[in-house]
N, C-alpha and C positions, 0 to 999 in steps of 0.2 A: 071529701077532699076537693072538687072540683070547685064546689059553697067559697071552702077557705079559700080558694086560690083566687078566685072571681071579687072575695073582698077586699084581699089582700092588696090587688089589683088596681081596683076601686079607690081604697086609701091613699095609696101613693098617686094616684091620680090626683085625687084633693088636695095632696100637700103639694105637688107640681104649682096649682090653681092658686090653691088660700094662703099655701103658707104655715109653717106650724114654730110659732114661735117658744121657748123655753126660757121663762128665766123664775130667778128664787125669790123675785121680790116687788111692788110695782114702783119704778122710776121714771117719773114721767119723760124724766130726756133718753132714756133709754128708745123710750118709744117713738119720739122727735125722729131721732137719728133711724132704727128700722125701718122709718117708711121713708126715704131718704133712696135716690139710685146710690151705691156706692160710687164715691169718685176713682179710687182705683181699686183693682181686684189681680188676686194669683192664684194658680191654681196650686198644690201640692199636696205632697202625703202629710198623716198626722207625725210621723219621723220629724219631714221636714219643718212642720208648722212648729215643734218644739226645738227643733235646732234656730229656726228663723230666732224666738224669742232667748233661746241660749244667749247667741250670739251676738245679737243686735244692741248697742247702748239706747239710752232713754231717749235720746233725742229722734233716734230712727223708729223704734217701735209707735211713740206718738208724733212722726212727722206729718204736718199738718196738709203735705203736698198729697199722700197717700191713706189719708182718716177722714171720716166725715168729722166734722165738731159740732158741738155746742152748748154753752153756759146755760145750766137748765139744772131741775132737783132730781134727786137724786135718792134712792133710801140708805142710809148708811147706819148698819145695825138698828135698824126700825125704825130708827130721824133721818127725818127731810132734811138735807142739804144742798146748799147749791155748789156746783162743783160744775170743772173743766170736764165736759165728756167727748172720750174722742172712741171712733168703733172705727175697727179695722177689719176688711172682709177678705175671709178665703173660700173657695171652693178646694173642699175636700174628697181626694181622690180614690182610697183603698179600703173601702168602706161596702165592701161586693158581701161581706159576713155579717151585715148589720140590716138591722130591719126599725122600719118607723116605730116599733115599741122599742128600740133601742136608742133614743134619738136624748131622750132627758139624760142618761148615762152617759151620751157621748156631750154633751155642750158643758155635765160637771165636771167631767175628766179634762173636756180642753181647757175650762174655768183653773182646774188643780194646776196642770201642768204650765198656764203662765204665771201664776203665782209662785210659783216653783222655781221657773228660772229666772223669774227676776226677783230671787227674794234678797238677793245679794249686790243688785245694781241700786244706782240713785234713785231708778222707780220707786223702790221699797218706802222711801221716805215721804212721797207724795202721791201713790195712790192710794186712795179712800175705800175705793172697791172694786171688783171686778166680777164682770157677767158676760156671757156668751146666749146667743141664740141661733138654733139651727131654722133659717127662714125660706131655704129649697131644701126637696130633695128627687132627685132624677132618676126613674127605676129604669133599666135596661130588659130588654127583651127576655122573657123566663123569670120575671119575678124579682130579679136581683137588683139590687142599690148599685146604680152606677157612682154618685155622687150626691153630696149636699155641701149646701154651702151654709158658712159660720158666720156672725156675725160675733165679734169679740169687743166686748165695751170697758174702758179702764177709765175709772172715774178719777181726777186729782184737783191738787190744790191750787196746781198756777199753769196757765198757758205756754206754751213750748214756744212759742216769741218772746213770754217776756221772760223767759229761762234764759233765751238763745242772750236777749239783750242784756243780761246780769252777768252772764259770762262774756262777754265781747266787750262792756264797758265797766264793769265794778271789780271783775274776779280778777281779769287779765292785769288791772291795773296792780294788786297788789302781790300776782305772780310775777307780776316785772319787775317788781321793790326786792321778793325775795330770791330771786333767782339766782343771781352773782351771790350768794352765800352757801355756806358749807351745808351739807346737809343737816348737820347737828345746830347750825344758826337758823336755817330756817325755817325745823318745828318750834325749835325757842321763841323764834319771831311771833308764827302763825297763833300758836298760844298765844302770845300776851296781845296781838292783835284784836283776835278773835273777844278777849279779856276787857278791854283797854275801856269798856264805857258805850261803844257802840253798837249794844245787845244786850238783852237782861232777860231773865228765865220770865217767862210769863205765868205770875201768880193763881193766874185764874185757868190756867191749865187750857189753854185752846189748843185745837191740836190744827194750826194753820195747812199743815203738811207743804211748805213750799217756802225755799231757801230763797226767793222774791219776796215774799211777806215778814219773813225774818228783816231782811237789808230795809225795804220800806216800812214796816211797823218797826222795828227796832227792837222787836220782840220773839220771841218764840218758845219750843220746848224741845225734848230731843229728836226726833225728827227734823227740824230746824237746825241746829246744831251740827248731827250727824250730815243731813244734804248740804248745808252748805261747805260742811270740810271736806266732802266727798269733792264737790267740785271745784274747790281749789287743790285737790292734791291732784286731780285729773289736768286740771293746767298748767301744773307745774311738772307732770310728766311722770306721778307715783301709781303702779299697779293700785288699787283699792278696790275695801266693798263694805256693805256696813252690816251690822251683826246685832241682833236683837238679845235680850234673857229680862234680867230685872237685878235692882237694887234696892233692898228693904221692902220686898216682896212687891215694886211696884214697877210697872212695865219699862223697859227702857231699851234707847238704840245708841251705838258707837262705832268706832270706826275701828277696820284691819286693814292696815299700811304697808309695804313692803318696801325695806329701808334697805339698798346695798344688798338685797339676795336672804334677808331674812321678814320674817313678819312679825309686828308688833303691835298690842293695840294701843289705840288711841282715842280719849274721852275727853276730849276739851270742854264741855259743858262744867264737868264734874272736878275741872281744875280749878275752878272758882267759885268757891264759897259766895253766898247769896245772902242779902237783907231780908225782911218783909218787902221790900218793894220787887225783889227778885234782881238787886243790881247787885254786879261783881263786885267782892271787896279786896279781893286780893286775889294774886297771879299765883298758881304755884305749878310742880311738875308731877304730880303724884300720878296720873295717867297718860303721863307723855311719853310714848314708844314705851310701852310695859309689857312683858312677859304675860301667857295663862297664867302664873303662878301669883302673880302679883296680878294682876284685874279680878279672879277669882278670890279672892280675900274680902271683897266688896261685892264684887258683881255674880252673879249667876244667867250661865249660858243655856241658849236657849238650846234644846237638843239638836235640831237637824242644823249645828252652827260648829259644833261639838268639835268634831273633827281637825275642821280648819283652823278653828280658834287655839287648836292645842300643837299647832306648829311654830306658833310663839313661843319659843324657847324663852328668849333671854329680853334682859331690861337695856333696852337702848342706854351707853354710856357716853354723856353730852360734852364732858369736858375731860384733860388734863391727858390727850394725848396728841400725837401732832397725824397731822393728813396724811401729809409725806415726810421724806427725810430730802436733808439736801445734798446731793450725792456729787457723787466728783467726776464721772465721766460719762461716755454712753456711746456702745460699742454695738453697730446692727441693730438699734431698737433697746439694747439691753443696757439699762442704767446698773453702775456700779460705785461701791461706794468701799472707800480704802479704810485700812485698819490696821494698828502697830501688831509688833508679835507678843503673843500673850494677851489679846482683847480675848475677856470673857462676855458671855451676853449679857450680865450684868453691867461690866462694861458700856458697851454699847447703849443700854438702856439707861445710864448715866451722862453719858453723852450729848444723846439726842432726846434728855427729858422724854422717855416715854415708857418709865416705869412700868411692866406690867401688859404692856401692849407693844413688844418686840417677838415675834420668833424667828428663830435660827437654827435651820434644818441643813444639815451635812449630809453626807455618807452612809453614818449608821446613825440616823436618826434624828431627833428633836434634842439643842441640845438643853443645860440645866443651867441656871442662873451663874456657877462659877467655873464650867466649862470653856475651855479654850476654842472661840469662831477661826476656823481656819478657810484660808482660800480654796474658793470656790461654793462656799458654802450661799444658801438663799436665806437674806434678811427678810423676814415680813412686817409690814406694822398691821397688826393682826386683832380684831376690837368684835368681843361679841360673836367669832365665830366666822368673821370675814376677815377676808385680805382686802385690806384698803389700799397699798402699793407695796412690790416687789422687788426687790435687789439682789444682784451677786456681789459678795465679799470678797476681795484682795487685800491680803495681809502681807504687807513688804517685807522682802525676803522669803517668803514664807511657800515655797516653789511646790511645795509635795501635799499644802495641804490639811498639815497636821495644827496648826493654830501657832506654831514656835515657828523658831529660825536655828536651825543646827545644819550642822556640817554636812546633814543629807540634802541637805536643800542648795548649801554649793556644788552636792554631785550632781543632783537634778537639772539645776540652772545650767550643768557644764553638758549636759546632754542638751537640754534645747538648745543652746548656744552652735550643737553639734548638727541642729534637724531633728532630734530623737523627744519627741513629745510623749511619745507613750500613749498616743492618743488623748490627750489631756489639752484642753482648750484654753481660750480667754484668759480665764481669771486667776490661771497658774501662769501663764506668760506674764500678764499684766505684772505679778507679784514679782517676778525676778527680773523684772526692767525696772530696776530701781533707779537709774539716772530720766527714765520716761524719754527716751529718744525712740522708742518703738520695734525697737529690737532687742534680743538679749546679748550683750558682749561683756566680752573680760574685765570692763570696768563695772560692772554689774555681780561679776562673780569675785574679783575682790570687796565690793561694799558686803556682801551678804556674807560673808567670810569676816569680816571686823564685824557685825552686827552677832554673829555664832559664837563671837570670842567675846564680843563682848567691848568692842574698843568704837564701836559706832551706836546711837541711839539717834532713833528720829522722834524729833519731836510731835507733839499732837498738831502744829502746823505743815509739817513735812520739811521742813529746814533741819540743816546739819546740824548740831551739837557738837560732833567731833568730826574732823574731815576726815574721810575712809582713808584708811594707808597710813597716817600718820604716826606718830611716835609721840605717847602721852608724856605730859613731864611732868618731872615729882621731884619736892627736896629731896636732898641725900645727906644726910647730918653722919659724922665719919664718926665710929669709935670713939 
């Protein structure tokens, strides 16, 4: 026992000294960069070290202020490439249950675990490879691992300056073009943009990995594709990430957007049919904001994507309904929009052209295409599962609520007229100030009284047709 522990001892002393590096492959930049001081260093737990990479976007994990760098080969799946290498060091701290035969297990498991969390950020698109080496390690008093420290290597395709300078001068330029547009105009745009001639699939299949090499060769493949839409939807301010499977059994990457509080994905490569030269020949929207149901017709997901990809309910609907409605008043914040008596939500939906994309929720409930909106009721222009804007109904005359104008509604009006609201708010007062002077009075409770009887109608402008009180006149042809 004493043998083992006096070697035990002895070991960790040598790796103190020499150093015991770990990796799966020989890179000769790999090697560059470990004999290298680190420029910055942190200590933390292996928790922390996978929430750093959780949480952090690409441009922080490879910031160039806190990685050694440098353009060097690289083994990627057993070819030599030359690739951006940038290694980040940490000293790992809760590692007192680990012994130097455990040291190759801990540098694959940190290796897994940033692949893991970035497999869903714009990394995904332009790292080549990833490697870790555990290059200290510090035994404490009685044998035990105080710490080691990691060295974490991510090989890619393009340098994080001239990332930085693609998004500050090319991307910013054409999120500034689409910004003043509706959401629904600015994937339109971004498609035929992306379309338009300036990018062509690249024939010969390079796998560039770097949304730089795309805008300057003028070429790419999905990778290409998917990073560069990643980072203009990030400048224009859309949750994103990109999601790997295959189409005709051969590898491929696209994008999950979150449009208005829902997710939908998105494949702009595969919008556009391709010559032999690999140029766009035409625009279309077959994977612009589509449902699971619709990407999986064509595509298959990769498993650990599964999940998230299947919160895509629905097929983004691009046209033939309106933003908003134009409403007529706005009382505390609360936009309201008025309505004769007897508007069904068909109605409305005829109105304000937005067939199909109206709901109108009452009292008891959601109501049905020829059911009566009564005041107080909430308009929504409602698309896909979102509320895109919200309203309260006022239907003139219409005091109680019920979508009509009867005789109960001058008793009602004669109550608020009285102070006696019934606790009834807005959009039942609103309804029984029909002259709109802002209060309810007794020239309010005779028009609603000729509208019950039937001697008053307002038109869809809100102009008299018949003046309240009056006396209709009729021939009278005698016996």
């Amino acid at each position: 026992m004493k043998l083992k522990k006096v070697i035990a001892v002895l070991l960790a002393a040598a790796a103190v000294l020499f150093s015991v590096p770990v990796s799966a492959a020989e890179s000769p930049a790999y090697g560059v960069l470990a004999a290298e001081e680190p420029v910055y260093q942190r200590e933390l737990t292996l928790s922390e070290l996978e929430e750093f990479y959780i949480m952090a976007d690409t441009d922080t994990i490879l910031d160039p202020a806190e990685c050694n760098y440098t353009y060097g080969e690289v083994s990627v799946g057993g070819v030599a490439e030359l690739c951006h290498v940038y290694m980040r060091t940490f000293v790992i701290t809760d590692v007192e249950d680990l012994t130097i035969y455990d040291m190759e297990a801990l540098a694959k498991r940190i290796v897994s675990l940033v692949k893991r969390s970035s497999a869903s950020k714009y990394l995904k698109c332009i790292a080549k490879t990833y490697n870790a080496r555990i290059s200290r390690m510090v035994q404490a008093p009685g044998g035990v691992m105080d710490s080691v420290t990691v060295k974490i290597f991510i090989a890619c395709g393009e340098k994080t300056e001239d990332r930085q300078k693609l998004k500050q001068e090319y991307i910013a330029g054409i999120a500034n073009e689409l910004m003043p547009l509706t959401d629904g105009q600015r994937f339109i745009r971004m498609n035929e943009l992306m379309l338009d001639g300036r990018f062509r699939y690249d024939m010969t299949y390079r796998h560039r990995c770097s949304a730089v090499s795309l805008v300057n060769d003028g070429a790419g493949v999905c990778e290409e594709y998917a990073g560069f839409t990643s980072l203009l939807l990030d400048a224009l301010g859309y949750e994103n990430s990109v999601i790997t499977g295959e189409v005709g059994g051969v590898a491929h990457m696209w994008n999950l957007v979150n449009v208005g509080g829902r997710l939908y994905h998105l494949d702009i490569l595969h919008n556009g049919p391709i010559n032999a030269e690999g140029e766009h020949t035409s625009v279309l929207r077959t994977y612009l904001l589509v449902s699971e149901q619709t990407i999986t017709s064509t595509h298959t997901i990769s498993d650990i994507y599964i999940d998230q990809a299947e919160t895509a309910l629905y097929d983004y609907i691009f046209e033939g309904y309106p933003e908003e409605l134009p409403y007529d008043g706005e009382i505390n914040g609360v936009r309201y929009i008025f309505a004769k008596s007897n508007t069904t939500l068909s109605g409305l939906e005829e109105l304000y052209s937005a067939a199909g994309f109206l709901r109108v929720t009452g009292k008891n409930g959601t109501l049905g295409g020829d059911d009566a909106a009564g005041s107080g009721c909430t308009v929504d222009i409602y698309v896909n599962g979102v509320v895109l804007a919200s309203y309260l109904l006022c239907v003139r005359g219409d005091a109680d609520g019920d979508g009509l104008v009867t005789e109960n509604d001058v008793a009602d009006a004669a109550a608020y007229l009285l102070g006696d609201t019934d606790g009834r708010g807005d959009p039942f007062i609103l309804a029984a100030d029909l002259d709109g002077n802002g209060t309810v009075t007794v020239t309010d409770l005779v028009m609603i009284a000729d509208i019950a009887e039937g001697r008053y109608t307002e038109p869809e402008d809100g102009g008299d047709e018949t003046e309240p009180g009056a006396e209709t006149e009729a021939e009278v042809t005698e016996p």
